[in-house]
Wavefront OBJ file of the C-alpha trace (Angstrom):
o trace
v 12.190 -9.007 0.692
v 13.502 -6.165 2.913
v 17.018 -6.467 1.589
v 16.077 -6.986 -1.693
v 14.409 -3.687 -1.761
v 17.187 -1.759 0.126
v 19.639 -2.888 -2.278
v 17.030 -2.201 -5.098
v 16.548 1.701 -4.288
v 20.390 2.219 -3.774
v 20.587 0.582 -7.435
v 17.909 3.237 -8.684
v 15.615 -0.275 -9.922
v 12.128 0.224 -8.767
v 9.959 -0.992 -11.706
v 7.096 -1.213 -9.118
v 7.108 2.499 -9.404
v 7.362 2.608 -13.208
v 4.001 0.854 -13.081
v 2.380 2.916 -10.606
v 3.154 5.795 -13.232
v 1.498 3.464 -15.852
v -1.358 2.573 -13.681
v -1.862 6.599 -11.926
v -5.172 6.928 -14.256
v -6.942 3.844 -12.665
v -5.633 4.304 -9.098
v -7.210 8.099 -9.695
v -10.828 6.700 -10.281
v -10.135 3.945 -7.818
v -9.406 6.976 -4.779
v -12.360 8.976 -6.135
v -14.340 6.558 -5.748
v -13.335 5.969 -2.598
v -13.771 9.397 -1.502
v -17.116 9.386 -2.726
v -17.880 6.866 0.196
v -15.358 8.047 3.002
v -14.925 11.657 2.524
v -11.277 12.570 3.159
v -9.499 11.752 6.751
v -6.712 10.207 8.324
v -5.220 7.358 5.182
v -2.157 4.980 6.330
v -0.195 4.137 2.718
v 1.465 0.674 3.532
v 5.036 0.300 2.290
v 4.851 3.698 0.951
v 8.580 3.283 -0.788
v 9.218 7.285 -2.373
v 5.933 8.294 -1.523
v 3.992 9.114 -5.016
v 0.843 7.840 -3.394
v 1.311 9.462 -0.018
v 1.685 12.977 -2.094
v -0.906 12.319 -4.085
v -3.410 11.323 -1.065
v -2.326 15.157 1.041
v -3.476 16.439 -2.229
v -6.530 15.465 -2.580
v -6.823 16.146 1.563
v -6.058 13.200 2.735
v -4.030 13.701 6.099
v -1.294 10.775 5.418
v 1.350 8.910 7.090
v 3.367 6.552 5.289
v 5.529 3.978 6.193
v 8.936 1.749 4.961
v 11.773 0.410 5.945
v 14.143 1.713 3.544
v 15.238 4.895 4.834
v 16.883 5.942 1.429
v 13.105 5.914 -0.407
v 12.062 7.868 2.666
v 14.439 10.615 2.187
v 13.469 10.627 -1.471
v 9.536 10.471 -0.302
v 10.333 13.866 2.166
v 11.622 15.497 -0.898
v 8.800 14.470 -3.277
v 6.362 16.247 -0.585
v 8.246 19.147 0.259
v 8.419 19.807 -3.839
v 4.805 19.333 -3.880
v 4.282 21.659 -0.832
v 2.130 18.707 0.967
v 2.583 17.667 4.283
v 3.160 14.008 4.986
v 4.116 12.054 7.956
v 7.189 9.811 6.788
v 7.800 7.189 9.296
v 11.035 4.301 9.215
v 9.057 1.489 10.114
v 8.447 -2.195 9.371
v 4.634 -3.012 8.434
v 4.693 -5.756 10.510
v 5.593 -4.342 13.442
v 3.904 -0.552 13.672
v 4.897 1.422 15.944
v 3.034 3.735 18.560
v 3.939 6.535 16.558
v 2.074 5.701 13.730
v -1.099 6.943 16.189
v -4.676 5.592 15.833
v -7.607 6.643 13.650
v -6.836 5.877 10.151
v -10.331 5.673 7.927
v -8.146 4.774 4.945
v -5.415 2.053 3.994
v -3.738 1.853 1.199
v -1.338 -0.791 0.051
v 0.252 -0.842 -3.765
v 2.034 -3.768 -3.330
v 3.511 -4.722 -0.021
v 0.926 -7.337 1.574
v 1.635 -9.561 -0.869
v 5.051 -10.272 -0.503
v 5.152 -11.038 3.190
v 5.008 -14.234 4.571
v 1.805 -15.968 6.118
v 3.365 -14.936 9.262
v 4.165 -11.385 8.635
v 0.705 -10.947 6.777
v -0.970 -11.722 10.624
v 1.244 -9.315 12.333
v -0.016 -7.185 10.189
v -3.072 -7.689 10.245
v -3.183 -7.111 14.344
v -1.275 -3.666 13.796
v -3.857 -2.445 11.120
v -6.682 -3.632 13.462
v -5.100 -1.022 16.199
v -4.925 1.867 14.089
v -8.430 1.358 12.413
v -11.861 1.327 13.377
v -15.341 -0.235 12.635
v -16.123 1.386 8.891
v -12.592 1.818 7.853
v -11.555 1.084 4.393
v -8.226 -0.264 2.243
v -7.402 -0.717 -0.802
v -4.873 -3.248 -1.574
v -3.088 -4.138 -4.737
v -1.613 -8.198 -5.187
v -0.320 -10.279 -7.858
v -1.918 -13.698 -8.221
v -0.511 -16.447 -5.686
v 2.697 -18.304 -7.264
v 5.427 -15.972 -7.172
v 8.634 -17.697 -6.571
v 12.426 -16.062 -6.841
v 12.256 -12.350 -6.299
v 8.911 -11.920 -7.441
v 6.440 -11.352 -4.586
v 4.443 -14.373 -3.493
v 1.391 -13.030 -4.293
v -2.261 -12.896 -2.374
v -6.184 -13.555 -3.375
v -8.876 -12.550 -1.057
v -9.039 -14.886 1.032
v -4.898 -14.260 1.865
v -6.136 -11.133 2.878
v -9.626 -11.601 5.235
v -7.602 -14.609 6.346
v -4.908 -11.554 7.352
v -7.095 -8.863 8.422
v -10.139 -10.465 10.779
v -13.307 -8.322 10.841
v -12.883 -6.883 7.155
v -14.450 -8.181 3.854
v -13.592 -7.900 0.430
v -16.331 -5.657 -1.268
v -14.659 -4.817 -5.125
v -12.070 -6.152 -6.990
v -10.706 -4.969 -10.114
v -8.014 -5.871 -12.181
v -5.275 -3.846 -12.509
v -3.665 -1.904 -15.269
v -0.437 -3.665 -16.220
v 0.754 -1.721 -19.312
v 3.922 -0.423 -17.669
v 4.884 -3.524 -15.481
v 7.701 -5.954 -17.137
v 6.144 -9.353 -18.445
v 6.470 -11.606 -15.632
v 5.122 -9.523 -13.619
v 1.714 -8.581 -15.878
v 1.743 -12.230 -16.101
v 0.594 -12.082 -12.333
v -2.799 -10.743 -13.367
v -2.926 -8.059 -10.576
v -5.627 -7.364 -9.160
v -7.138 -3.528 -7.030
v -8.863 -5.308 -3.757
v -11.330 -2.807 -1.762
v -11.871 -3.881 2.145
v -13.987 -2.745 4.486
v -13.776 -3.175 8.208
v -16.726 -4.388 9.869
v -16.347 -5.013 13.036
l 1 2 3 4 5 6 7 8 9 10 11 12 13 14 15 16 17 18 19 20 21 22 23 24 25 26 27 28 29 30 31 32 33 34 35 36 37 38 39 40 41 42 43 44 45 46 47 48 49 50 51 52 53 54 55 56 57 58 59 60 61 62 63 64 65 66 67 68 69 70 71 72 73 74 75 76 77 78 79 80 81 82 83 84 85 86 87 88 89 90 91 92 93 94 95 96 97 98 99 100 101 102 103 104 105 106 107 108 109 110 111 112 113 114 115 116 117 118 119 120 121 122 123 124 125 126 127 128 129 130 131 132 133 134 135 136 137 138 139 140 141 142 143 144 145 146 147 148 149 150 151 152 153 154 155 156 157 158 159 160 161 162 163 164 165 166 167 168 169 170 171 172 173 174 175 176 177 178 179 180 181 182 183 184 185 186 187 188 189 190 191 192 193 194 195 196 197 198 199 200
């Protein structure tokens, strides 16, 4: 998937992002809420790509890091901020293997859409990285297709992918997602918003 996505940003195709512009309304209510329970702190965004949802975390005082691999969505994710006059940590990193840099702390994950393309193997590596930067009472919102993506299409994850991935949390809301902007195979995926807590 990491090359795919390299050579997808150099193209200019990221129709994930297109439907995060579709979907800002519900993602809104969904980080209210979630600030309702856990009043702004430190927030990790997961696969953060140009970094529309690390900006939009700083701004609602969030203190953010986000993290990818592709360094040219980075650059692009640096400029987004500075525009915005937030401040973001960028960090060129893969998910599965976070580095010390990315610190400790975080009451907040957030993950639009890079979970569930990783392999059952990847998904546990991250699983023990998020585990070190998190603590008892953190919380993470993740975003999956449905299980059964095949080709270039992520694979996909339901709950139990995900406690399977991350020991110690549960999955305490789901909601499906708003798939207006996303191309038909992919709202064909039924997405769904999962909210985790960490509990122990």
């Amino acid at each position: 998937m990491t090359m795919g996505y390299v050579l997808a940003y150099r193209l200019g195709i990221a129709p994930w992002e297109r439907a995060g512009e579709e979907g800002a309304e519900q993602l809104d209510a969904l980080l209210g809420r979630e600030e309702v329970r856990t009043p702004p702190g430190r927030a990790l965004d997961l696969g953060c790509g140009r970094g529309a949802h690390s900006v939009e975390l700083a701004r609602r005082g969030w203190e953010v890091t986000g993290v990818d691999v592709v360094p040219r969505a980075l650059a692009a994710a640096r400029e987004r901020a500075a525009g915005a006059g937030q401040q973001v940590t960028f960090l060129e990193a893969d998910v599965t293997a976070l580095p010390e840099s990315v610190g400790r702390g975080y009451d907040f994950v957030l993950d639009v859409g890079c979970f569930h393309g990783l392999t059952t193997s990847q998904r546990a590596l991250l699983g023990r990285g998020i585990e070190r930067v998190t603590g008892v009472g953190a919380t993470m919102l993740a975003l999956c297709f449905a299980p059964g993506g095949r080709g270039p299409l992520p694979r996909g994850a339901a709950a139990a992918d995900l406690t399977a991935a991350y020991r110690g949390w549960s999955v305490v809301d789901e909601e499906p997602a708003e798939t207006a902007g996303m191309p038909a195979p992919l709202r064909r995926r039924a997405p769904v918003f999962y909210r985790l807590r960490r509990d122990a």
